[in-house]
C-alpha positions as a printed NumPy array, in Angstrom:
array([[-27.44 , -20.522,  66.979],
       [-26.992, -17.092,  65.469],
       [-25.192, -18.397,  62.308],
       [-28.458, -20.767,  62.278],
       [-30.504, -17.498,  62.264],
       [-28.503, -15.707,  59.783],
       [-28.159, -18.951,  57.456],
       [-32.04 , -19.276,  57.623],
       [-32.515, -15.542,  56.866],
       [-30.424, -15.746,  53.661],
       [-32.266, -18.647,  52.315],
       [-35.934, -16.785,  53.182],
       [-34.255, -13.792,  51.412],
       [-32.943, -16.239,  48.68 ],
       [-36.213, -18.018,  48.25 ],
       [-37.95 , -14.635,  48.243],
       [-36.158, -13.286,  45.106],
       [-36.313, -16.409,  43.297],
       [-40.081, -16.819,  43.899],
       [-40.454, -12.914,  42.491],
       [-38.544, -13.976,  39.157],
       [-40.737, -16.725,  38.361],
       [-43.643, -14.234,  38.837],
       [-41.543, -11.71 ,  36.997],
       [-41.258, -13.993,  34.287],
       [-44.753, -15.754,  33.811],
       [-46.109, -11.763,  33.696],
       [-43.161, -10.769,  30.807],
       [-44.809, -14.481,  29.061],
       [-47.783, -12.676,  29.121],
       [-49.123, -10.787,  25.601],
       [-51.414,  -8.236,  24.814],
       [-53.195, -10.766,  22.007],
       [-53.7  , -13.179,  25.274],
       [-55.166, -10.477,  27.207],
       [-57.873,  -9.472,  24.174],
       [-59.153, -13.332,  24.194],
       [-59.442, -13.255,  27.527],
       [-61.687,  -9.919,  27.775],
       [-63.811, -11.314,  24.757],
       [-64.575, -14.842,  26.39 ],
       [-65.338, -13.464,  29.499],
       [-68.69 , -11.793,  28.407],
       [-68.623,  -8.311,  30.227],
       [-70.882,  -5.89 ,  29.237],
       [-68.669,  -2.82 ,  27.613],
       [-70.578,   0.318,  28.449],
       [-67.436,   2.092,  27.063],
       [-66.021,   2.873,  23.366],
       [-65.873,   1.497,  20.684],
       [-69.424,   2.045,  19.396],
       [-69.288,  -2.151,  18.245],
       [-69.463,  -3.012,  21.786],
       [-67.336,  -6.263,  20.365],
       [-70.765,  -7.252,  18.388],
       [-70.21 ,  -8.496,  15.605],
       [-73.71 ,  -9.236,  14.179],
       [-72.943,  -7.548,  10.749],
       [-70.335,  -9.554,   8.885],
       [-67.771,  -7.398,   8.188],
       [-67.339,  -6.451,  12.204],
       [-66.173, -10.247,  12.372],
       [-64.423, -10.295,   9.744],
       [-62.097,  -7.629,  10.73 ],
       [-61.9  ,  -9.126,  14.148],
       [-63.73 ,  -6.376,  15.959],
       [-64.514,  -9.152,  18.97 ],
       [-61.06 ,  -7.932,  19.815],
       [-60.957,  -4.417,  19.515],
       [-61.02 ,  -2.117,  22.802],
       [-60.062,   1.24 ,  24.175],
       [-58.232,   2.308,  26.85 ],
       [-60.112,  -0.293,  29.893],
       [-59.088,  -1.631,  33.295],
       [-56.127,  -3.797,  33.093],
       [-54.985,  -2.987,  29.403],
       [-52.702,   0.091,  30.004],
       [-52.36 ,   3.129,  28.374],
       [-49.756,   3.641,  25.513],
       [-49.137,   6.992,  26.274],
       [-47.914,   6.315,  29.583],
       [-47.63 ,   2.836,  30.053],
       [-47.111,   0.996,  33.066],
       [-48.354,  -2.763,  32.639],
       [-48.399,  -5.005,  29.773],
       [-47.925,  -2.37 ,  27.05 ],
       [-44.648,  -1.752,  29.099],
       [-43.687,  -4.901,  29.366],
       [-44.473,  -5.832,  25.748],
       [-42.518,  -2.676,  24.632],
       [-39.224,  -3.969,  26.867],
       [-39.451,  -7.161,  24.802],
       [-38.967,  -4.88 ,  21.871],
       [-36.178,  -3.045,  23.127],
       [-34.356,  -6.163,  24.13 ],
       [-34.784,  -7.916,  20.848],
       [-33.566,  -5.32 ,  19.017],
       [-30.764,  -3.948,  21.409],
       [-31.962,  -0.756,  22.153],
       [-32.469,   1.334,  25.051],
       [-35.922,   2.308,  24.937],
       [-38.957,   0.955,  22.186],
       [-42.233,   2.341,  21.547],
       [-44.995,   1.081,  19.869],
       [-46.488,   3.372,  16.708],
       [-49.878,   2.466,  15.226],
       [-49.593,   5.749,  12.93 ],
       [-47.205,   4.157,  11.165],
       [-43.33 ,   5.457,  10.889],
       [-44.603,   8.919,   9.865],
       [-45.671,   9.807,  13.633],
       [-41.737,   8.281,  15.028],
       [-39.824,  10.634,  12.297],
       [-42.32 ,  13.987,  12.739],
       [-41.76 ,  13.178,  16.644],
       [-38.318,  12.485,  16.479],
       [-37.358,  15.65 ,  14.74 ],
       [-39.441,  17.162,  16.853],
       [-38.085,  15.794,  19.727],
       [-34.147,  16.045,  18.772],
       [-34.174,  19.893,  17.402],
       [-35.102,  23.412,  18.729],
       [-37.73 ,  25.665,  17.038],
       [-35.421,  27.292,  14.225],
       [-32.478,  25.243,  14.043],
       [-30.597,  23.82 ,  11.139],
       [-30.962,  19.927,   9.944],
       [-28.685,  18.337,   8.029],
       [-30.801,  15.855,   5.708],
       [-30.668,  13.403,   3.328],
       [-32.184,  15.295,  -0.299],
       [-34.412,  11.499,  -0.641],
       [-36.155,  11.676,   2.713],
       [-39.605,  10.7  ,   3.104],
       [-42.183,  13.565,   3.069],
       [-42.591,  13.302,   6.67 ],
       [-38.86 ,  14.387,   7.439],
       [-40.367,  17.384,   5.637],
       [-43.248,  18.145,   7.357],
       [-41.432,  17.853,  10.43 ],
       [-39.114,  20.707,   9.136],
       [-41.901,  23.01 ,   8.194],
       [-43.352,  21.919,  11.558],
       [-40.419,  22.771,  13.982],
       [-39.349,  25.681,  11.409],
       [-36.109,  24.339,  10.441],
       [-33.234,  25.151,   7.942],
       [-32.258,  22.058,   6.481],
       [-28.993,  21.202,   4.662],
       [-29.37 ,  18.32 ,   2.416],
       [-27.13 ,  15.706,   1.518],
       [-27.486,  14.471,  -1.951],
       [-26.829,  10.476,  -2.584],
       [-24.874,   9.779,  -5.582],
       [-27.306,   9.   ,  -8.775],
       [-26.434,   5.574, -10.15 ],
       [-27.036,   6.004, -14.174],
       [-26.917,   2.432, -14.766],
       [-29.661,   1.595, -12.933],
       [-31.554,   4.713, -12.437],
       [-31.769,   5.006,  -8.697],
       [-30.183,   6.946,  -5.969],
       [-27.369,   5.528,  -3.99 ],
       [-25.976,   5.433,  -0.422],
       [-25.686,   8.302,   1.175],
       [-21.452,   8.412,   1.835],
       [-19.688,   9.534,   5.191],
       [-17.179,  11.785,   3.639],
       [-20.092,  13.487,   2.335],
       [-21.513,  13.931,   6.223],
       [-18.136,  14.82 ,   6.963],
       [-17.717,  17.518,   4.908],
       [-21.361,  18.98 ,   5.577],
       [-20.839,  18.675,   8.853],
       [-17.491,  20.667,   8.738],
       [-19.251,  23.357,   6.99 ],
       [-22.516,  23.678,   8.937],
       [-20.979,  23.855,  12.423],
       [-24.695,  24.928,  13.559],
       [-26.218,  21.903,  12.835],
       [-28.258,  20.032,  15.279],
       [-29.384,  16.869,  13.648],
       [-28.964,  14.713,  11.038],
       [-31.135,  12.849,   9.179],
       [-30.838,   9.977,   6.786],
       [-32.955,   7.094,   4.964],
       [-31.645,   3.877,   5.397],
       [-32.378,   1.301,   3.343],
       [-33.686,   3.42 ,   0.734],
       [-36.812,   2.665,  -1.554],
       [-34.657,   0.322,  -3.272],
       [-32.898,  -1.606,  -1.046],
       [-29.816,   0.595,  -1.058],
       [-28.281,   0.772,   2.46 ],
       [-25.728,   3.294,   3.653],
       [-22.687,   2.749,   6.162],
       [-24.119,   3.986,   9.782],
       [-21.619,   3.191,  11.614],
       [-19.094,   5.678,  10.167],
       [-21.941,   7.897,   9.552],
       [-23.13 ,   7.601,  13.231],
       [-19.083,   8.385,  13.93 ],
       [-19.137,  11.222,  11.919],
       [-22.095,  12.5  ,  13.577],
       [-21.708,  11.695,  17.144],
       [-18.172,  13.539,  16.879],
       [-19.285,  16.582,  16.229],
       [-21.612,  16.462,  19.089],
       [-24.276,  16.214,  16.923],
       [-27.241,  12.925,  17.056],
       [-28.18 ,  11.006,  14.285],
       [-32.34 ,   9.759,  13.435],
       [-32.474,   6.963,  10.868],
       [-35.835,   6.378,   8.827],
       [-35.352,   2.749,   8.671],
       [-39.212,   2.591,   7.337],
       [-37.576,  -0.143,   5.28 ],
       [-35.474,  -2.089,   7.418],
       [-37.186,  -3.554,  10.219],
       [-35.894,  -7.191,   9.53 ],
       [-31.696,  -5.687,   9.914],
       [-29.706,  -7.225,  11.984],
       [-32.031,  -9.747,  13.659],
       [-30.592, -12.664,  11.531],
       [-27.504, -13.412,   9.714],
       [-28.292, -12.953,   6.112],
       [-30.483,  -9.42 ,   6.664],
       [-27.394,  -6.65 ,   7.817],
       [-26.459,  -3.27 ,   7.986],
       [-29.176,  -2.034,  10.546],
       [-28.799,   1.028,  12.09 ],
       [-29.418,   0.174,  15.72 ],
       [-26.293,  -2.083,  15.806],
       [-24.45 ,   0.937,  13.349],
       [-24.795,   3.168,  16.441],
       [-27.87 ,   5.651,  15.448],
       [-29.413,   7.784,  18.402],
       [-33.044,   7.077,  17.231],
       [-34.312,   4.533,  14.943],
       [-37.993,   4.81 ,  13.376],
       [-39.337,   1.536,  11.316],
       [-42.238,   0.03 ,   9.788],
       [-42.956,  -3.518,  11.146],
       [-45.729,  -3.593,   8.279],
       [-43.772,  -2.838,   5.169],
       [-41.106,  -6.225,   5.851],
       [-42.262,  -8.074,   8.754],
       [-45.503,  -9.73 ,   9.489],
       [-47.665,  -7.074,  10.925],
       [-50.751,  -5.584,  10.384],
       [-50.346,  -2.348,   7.599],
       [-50.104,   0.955,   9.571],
       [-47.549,  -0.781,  12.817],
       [-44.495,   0.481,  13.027],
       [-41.579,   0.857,  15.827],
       [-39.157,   3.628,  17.606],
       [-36.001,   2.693,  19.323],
       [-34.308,   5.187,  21.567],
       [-30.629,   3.924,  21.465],
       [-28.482,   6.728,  22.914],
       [-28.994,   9.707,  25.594],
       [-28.682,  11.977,  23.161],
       [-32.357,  12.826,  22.444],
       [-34.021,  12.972,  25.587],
       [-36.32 ,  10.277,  26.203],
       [-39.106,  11.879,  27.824],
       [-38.822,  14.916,  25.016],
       [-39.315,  12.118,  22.684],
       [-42.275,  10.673,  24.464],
       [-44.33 ,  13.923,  24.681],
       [-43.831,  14.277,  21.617],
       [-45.253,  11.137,  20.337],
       [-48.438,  11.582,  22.547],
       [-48.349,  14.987,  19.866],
       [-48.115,  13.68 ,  16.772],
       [-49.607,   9.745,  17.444],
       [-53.28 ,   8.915,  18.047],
       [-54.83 ,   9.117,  21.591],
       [-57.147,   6.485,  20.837],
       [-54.442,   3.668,  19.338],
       [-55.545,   0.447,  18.351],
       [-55.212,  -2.395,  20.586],
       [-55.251,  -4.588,  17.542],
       [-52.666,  -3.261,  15.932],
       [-50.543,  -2.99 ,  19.014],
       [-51.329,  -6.857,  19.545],
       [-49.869,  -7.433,  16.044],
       [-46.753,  -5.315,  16.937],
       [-46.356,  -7.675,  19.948],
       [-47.547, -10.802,  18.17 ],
       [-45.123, -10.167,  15.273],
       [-42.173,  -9.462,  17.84 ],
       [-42.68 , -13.005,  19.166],
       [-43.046, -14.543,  15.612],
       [-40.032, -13.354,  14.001],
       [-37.304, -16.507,  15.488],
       [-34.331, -18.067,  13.731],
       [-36.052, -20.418,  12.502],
       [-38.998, -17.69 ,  10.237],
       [-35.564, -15.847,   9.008],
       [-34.377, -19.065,   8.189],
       [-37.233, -19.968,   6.003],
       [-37.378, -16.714,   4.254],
       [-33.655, -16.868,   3.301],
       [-34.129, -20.514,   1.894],
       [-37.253, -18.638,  -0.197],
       [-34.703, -16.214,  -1.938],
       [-31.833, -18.397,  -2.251],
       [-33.47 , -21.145,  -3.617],
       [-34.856, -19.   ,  -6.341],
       [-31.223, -16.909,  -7.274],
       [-30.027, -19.04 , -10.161],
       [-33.339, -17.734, -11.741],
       [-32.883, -14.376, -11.398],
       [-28.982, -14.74 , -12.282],
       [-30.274, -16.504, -15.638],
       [-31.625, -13.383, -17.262],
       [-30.287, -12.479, -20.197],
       [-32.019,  -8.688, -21.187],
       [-33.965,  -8.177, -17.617],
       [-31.409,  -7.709, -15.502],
       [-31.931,  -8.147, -11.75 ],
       [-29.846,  -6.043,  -8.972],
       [-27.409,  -8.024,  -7.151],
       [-27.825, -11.056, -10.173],
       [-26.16 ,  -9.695, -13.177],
       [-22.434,  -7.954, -13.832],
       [-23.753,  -4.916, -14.14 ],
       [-22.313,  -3.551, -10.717],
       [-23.983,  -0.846,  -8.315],
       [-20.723,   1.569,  -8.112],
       [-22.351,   4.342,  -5.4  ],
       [-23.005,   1.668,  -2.714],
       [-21.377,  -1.739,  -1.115],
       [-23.896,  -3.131,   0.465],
       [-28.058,  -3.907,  -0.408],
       [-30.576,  -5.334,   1.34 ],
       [-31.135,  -8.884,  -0.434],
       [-34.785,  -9.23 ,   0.595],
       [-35.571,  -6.754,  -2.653],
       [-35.402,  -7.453,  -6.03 ],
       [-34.559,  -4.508,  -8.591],
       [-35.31 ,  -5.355, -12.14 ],
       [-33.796,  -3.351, -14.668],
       [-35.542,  -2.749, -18.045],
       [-32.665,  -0.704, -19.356],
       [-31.371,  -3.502, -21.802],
       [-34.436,  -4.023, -23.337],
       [-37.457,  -3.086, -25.644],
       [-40.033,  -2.63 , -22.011],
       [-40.183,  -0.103, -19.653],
       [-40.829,  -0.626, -15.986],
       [-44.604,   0.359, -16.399],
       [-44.586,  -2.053, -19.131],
       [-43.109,  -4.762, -17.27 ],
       [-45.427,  -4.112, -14.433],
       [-48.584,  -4.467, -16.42 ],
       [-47.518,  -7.478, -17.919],
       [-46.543,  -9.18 , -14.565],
       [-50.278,  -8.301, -13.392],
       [-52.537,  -8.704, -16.559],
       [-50.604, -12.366, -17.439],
       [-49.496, -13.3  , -14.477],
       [-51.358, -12.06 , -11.555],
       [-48.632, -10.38 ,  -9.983],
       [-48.308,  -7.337,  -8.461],
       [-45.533,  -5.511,  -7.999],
       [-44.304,  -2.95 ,  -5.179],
       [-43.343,  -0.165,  -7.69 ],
       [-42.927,   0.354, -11.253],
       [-40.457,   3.256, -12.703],
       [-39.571,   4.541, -15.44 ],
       [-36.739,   1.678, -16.152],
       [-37.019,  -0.961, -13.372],
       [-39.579,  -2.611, -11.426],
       [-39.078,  -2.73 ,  -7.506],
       [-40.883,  -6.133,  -5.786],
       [-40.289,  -6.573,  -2.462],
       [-40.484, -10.297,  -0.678],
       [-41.433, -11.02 ,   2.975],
       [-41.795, -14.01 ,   5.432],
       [-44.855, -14.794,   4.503],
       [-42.981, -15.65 ,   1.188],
       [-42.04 , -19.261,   0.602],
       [-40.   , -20.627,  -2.299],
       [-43.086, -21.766,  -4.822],
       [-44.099, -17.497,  -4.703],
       [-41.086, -16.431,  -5.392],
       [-40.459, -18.71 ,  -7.714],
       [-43.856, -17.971,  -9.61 ],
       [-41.873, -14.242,  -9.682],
       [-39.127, -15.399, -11.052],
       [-40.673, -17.763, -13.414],
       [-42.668, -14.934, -14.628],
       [-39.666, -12.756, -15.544],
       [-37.647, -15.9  , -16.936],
       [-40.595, -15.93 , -19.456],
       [-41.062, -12.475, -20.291],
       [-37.195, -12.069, -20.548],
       [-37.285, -14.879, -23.243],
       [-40.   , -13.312, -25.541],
       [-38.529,  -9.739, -25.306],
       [-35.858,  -7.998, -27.4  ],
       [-32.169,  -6.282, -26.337],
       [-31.476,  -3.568, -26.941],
       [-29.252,  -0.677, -26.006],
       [-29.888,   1.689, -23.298],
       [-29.295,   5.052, -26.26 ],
       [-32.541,   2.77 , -28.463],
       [-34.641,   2.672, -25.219],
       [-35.741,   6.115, -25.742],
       [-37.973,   7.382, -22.097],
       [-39.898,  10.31 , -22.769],
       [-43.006,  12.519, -21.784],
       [-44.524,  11.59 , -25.619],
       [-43.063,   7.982, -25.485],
       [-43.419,   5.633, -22.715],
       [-42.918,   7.428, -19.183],
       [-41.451,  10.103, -17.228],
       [-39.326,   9.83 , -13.947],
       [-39.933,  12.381, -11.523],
       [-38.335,  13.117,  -8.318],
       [-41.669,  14.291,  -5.835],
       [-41.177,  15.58 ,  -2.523],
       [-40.886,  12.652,  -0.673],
       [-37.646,  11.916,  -2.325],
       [-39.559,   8.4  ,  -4.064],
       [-39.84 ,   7.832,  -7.614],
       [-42.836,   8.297,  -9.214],
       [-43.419,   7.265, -12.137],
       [-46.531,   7.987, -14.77 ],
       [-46.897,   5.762, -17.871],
       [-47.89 ,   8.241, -20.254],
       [-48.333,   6.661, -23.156],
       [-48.215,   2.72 , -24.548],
       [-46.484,   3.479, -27.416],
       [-42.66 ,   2.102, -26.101],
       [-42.219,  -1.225, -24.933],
       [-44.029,  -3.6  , -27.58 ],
       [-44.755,  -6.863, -26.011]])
């Protein structure tokens, strides 16, 4: 009889936790998009912000979906200290990814880098930095009164762009600069150029020292096959990215992962309710969730098939010459993230302004950058094979009705055709000055 008792008491128990997963598991199913629907068919009466009140009477309300956007109300959470379905959505993130802890940014990846130095350094310490940061690495130097210590990529003369950033070079700084207390690098760059984290991380991590990653660039690493060389799976301490700039979220989302102990996780979270928005938007946090959701095997898939479908095109030109598509090699780097395309005007009679305003004025194309000798464009999942063909089709033309040349004749100059200039931020900026150079 008591074995009875006992038996039955281990099944209650049994049935108990099982009946808690399923509830566990139809409230992780649940999304922050799901929630907004709900709230907007349900016809309360907001007597709260925003100042819409979810009326959308004047056109351009509904067309920007304000039906959907609320504050901080019963039963949506609070991102600054979330305990419900903002939680819940930002554990999904952290377990797709692999990382330890994930937080939602609607300020973009400029309020996860300012925080994250912030967070990872004392007032007056010394950073070790890559020299092509982005301005906010900067500002979060100035802010937190650092020293920094850069480390300069290698410049690649053939192409014109900066490469990877090398771990002997970390090494040695790092040997020299005992006092250091973070370091700081962009990876991929601008271009598409990505450096090796893992011995960097190594490197790093040995001298006691943790490593952020601006990753602004690389959202889409490591969670397929054919996109690599992400830094959460290279062993970084904090990761910062920008779901907008290669995934399919709204402009302005972006992401933090917390992968290590090393910067204190609750440092890191004060300091984000600093330096991000007490008011963020629930629509943009509904696309970070959304696009978390989206992104399967089977998206990736599709947006592989989209570039490789389209390589023998890019391969085929003759004076444009495409990164990654020609013999001209990349010698300061191993490794590039394929979802860019880098087109080189070097061997030929246009510039990269040039080639830009011919791609839009003829073609209806716009690229993501134009410098002083390349173009940058920059494809996505909501590419398909037909629009990057229609890129590559373009350039297959245009490379057939310009001229060779060599790179000595293709003279770049402030009274000629444009000037390359290294700004701040570590980008390239690049200001057509005149219309004079590349004849088309």
């Amino acid at each position: 009889m008591d074995i009875c008792l006992e038996c039955r008491s281990w099944i209650f128990y049994l049935l108990f936790i099982i009946i808690k997963k399923m509830q566990n598991h139809k409230k992780e199913k649940k999304r922050l998009l799901a929630l907004l629907e709900q709230n907007r068919d349900t016809g309360a009466l907001p007597m709260h912000m925003p100042g819409h009140k979810r009326n959308c009477r004047a056109q351009y309300l509904k067309d920007l979906g304000a039906a959907l956007d609320i504050t901080e109300i019963h039963g949506f959470d609070s991102l600054h200290g979330a305990d419900g379905i903002l939680q819940d959505a930002m554990h999904r993130a952290a377990q797709r990814w692999g990382s330890l802890q994930s937080y939602f940014l609607v300020g973009g990846s400029t309020c996860g880098i300012l925080a994250g130095v912030y967070a990872a350094m004392e007032k007056g310490g010394r950073i070790l930095m890559s020299r092509n940061c982005h301005r906010s690495v900067y500002n979060a130097v100035e802010l937190v009164g650092a020293s920094p210590v850069y480390l300069t990529p290698e410049w690649d003369p053939v192409w014109g762009i900066e490469g990877a950033v090398s771990p002997e070079c970390v090494k040695k700084a790092l040997a020299e600069n005992a006092d250091v207390s973070l370091v700081v690098i962009t990876s991929p760059t601008y271009d598409g150029i990505l450096s090796n984290i893992a011995e960097i991380a190594d490197a790093a991590h040995a001298a006691g020292i943790p490593l952020l990653v601006d990753e602004a660039h690389g959202a889409h690493l490591d969670l397929s096959s054919y996109f690599t060389g992400g830094a959460i799976k290279g062993g970084a301490d904090l990761v910062v990215q920008s779901l907008h700039k290669t995934m399919p979220s709204l402009t302005q989302t972006a992401i933090a992962h917390l992968c290590s102990e090393r910067i204190d996780a609750h440092r890191f979270a004060d300091a984000l309710a600093i330096f991000e928005t007490s008011s963020p938007s629930y629509l943009l946090m509904a696309s970070i969730d959304e696009c978390i959701n989206y992104m399967n095997k089977k998206v990736f898939g599709e947006w592989r098939t989209a570039i490789a479908e389209n390589e023998d095109a890019f391969s085929s030109l003759a004076k444009l010459h495409a990164l990654g598509y020609c013999s001209a090699p990349l010698p300061f780097s191993d490794k590039r993230d394929p979802s860019k395309f880098l087109i080189s005007t070097r061997f030929c009679n246009l510039t990269g302004p040039r080639l830009g305003e011919i791609l839009r004025e003829q073609y209806h194309i716009e690229v993501e950058m134009a410098a002083a000798q390349y173009i940058l464009a920059m494809t996505g999942p909501g590419d398909t094979v037909d629009t990057i063909g229609a890129f590559a089709a373009a350039l297959r033309e245009i490379d057939a009705n310009c001229t060779s040349c060599t790179p000595d004749a293709q003279v770049v100059c402030e009274d000629h055709v444009g000037v390359l200039r290294r700004c701040r931020s570590g980008f390239a900026v690049s200001m057509l000055l005149s219309a004079e150079g590349g004849q088309w």
